[in-house]
C-alpha positions in Angstrom: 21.0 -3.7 13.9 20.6 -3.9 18.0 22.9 -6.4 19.8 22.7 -6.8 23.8 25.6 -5.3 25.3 27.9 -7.9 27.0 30.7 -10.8 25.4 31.3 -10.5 21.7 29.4 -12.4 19.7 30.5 -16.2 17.9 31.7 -15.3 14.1 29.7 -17.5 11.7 30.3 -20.5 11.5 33.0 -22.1 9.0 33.7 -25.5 8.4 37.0 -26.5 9.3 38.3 -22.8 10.0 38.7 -22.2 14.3 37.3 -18.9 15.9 38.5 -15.7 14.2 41.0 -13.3 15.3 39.2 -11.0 18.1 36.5 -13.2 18.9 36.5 -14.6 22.0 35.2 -18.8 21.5 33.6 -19.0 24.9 31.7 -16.2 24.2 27.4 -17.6 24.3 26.3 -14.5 25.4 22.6 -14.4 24.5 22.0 -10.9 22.6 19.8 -8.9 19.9 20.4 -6.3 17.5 18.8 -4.5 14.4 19.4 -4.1 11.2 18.7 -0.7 9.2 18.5 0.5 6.2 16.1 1.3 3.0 14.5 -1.2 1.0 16.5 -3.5 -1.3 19.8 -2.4 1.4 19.9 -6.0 1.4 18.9 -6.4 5.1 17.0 -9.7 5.7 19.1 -11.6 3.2 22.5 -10.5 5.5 20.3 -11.3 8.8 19.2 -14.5 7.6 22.3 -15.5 6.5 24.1 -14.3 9.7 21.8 -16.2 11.7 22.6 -19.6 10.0 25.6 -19.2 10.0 26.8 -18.4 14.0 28.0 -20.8 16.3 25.0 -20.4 18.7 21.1 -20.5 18.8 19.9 -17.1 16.9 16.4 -16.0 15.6 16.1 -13.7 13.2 12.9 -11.4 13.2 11.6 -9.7 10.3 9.1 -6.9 11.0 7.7 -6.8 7.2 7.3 -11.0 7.6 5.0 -9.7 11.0 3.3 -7.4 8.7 1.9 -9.6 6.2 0.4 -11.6 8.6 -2.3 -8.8 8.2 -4.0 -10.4 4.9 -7.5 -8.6 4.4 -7.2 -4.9 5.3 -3.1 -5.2 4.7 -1.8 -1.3 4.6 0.7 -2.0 1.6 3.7 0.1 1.3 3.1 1.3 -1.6 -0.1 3.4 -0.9 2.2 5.4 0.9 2.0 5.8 5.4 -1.3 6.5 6.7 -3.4 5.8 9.7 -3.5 2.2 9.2 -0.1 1.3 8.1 1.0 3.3 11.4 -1.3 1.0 13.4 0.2 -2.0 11.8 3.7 -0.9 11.9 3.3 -0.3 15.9 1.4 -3.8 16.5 4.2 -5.5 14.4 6.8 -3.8 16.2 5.5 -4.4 19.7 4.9 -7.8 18.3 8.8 -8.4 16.8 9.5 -7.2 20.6 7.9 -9.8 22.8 9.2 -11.7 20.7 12.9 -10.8 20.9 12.0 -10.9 24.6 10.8 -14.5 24.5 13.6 -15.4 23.0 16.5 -14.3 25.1 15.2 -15.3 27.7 15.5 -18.8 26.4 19.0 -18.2 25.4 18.7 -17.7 21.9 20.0 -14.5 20.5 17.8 -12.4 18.0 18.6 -10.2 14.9 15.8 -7.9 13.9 15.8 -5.8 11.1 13.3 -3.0 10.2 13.8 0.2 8.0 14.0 3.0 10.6 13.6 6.1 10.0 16.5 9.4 11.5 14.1 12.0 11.3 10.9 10.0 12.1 9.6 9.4 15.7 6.9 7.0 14.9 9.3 4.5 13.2 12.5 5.6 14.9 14.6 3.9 17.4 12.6 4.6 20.3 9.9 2.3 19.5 12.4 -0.4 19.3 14.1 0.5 22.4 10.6 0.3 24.4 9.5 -2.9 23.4 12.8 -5.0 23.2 15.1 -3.3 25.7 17.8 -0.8 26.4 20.5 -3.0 25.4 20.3 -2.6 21.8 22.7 -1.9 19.2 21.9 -0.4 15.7 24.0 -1.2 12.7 22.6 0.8 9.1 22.9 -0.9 5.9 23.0 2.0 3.4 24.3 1.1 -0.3 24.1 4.2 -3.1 21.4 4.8 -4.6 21.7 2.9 -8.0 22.2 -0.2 -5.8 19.0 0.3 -4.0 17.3 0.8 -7.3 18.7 -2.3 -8.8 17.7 -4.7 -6.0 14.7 -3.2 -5.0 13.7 -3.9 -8.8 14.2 -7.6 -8.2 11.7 -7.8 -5.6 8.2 -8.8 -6.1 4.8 -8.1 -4.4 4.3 -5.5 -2.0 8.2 -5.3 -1.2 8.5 -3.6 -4.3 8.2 0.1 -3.8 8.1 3.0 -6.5 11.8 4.2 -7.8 10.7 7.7 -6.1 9.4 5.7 -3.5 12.8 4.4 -3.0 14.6 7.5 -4.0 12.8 9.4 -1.0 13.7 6.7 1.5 16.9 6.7 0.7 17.7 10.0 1.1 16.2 10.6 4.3 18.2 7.5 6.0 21.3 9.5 4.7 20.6 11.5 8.1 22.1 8.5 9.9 25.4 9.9 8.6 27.1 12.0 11.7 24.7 10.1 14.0 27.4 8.2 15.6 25.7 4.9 14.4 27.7 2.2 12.7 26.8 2.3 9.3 27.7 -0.1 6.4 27.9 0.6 2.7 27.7 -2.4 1.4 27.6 -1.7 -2.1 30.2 -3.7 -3.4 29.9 -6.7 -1.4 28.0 -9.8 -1.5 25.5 -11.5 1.3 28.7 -13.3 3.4 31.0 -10.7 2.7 28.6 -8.2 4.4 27.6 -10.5 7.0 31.7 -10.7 8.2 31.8 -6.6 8.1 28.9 -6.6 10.4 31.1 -8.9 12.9 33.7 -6.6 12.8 31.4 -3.9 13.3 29.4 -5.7 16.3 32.8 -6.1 18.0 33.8 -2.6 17.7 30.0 -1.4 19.0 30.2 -4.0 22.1 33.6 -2.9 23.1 32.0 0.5 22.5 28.3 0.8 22.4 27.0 3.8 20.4 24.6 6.3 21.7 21.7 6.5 20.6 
C-alpha cells in the first residue's frame, strides 16, 4: 500500500471508542497508499474495509475492478501475461492514477491495491510512482502459501487463477523480504484485525517512510 507522506492517518472508525493511542485526532491529512500482495492475500477485502471504516473521506481503487471494464477483448489472467494483458495493465494503472489524483485533490484520501511484482519492471512500483506521485507508501500483504491456496479457491471468475498459477506468484513476491518494505503476514488474522496492523504499520512508515 502507498500513503502520502504527512499527518498520521484517522484509525477506523469505532462506535463509542475515542481516537487510539498514537493517532493524532486532528489529523485530515488527505493521502494514498497501495496495497500489495498475491492473489487471495486478502487485499481488496482489507482496503474496502479500511476505507469504510476511517474517520475521513477515502476511496479505495481497485486496479483488477479497472480491468474488467475491458469486456470483449478482456486479457484474462489466466491465459497467462502477454502483449495485451500488458497493454491493459498499463491503461488501468495510468487510469487508477488520475484517479487517485482526482481524488486528493478534492480532499479525499485513496487506497489502491494492485499485485506488484519485486523483480518485475512492467508491473513494479515505478509505474505507480509515475502516475500517482512520489509520495507513496507500499505496505505487502503476504500470507503462506496454503492460505493463498485456500482463499484464492474461494474466488470465482477470472480472479481465480491456477494453484501453480498462484504457487509462482507467490514465490516471486517473497523477494519483497529484505526490501525494506513493510510487509504483513496476515495469515492468522481476520479482515478488521488486519486492517488495525496496517494502522500501526502506516504510522510507523509516515514517521518513517521506506525507500523504495
Amino acid at each position: 500500500m502507498q500513503h502520502a507522506v504527512g499527518s498520521p492517518l484517522p484509525p477506523p472508525h469505532q462506535p463509542g471508542h475515542g481516537p487510539a493511542a498514537g493517532w493524532s485526532p486532528a489529523a485530515h491529512h488527505p493521502g494514498q497508499h497501495q496495497q500489495q500482495g498475491p492473489a487471495g492475500a486478502g487485499k481488496t477485502s482489507v482496503a474496502k474495509y479500511w476505507a469504510d471504516h476511517r474517520r475521513v473521506p477515502t476511496a479505495h481503487i481497485s486496479l483488477d475492478d479497472v480491468r474488467e471494464w475491458v469486456r470483449s477483448g478482456f486479457a484474462d489472467p489466466q491465459t497467462g501475461w502477454n502483449d495485451n494483458s500488458e497493454a491493459q495493465y498499463r491503461l488501468a494503472r495510468r487510469t487508477c492514477g488520475f484517479a487517485a489524483r482526482n481524488f486528493l485533490a478534492n480532499g479525499i484520501s485513496c487506497i489502491l491495491d494492485d499485485a506488484v511484482f519485486p523483480d518485475r519492471p512492467v508491473v513494479g512500483l515505478g509505474g505507480w510512482k509515475r502516475h500517482v506521485g512520489p509520495g507513496l507508501l507500499p505496505v505487502v500483504l503476504l500470507p503462506g502459501l496454503d492460505v493463498v491456496l485456500e482463499r484464492n479457491a474461494e474466488r470465482t471468475g477470472n480472479r481465480r487463477l491456477g494453484d501453480e498459477e498462484v504457487a509462482r506468484i507467490h514465490g516471486r513476491m517473497a523477494g519483497w523480504y529484505g526490501s525494506g518494505l513493510p510487509i504483513i503476514d496476515n495469515s492468522q488474522l481476520d479482515v478488521p484485525e488486519t486492517a488495525r496492523v496496517l494502522d500501526d504499520v502506516l504510522t510507523r512508515a509516515i514517521a518513517s517512510p521506506p525507500k523504495w
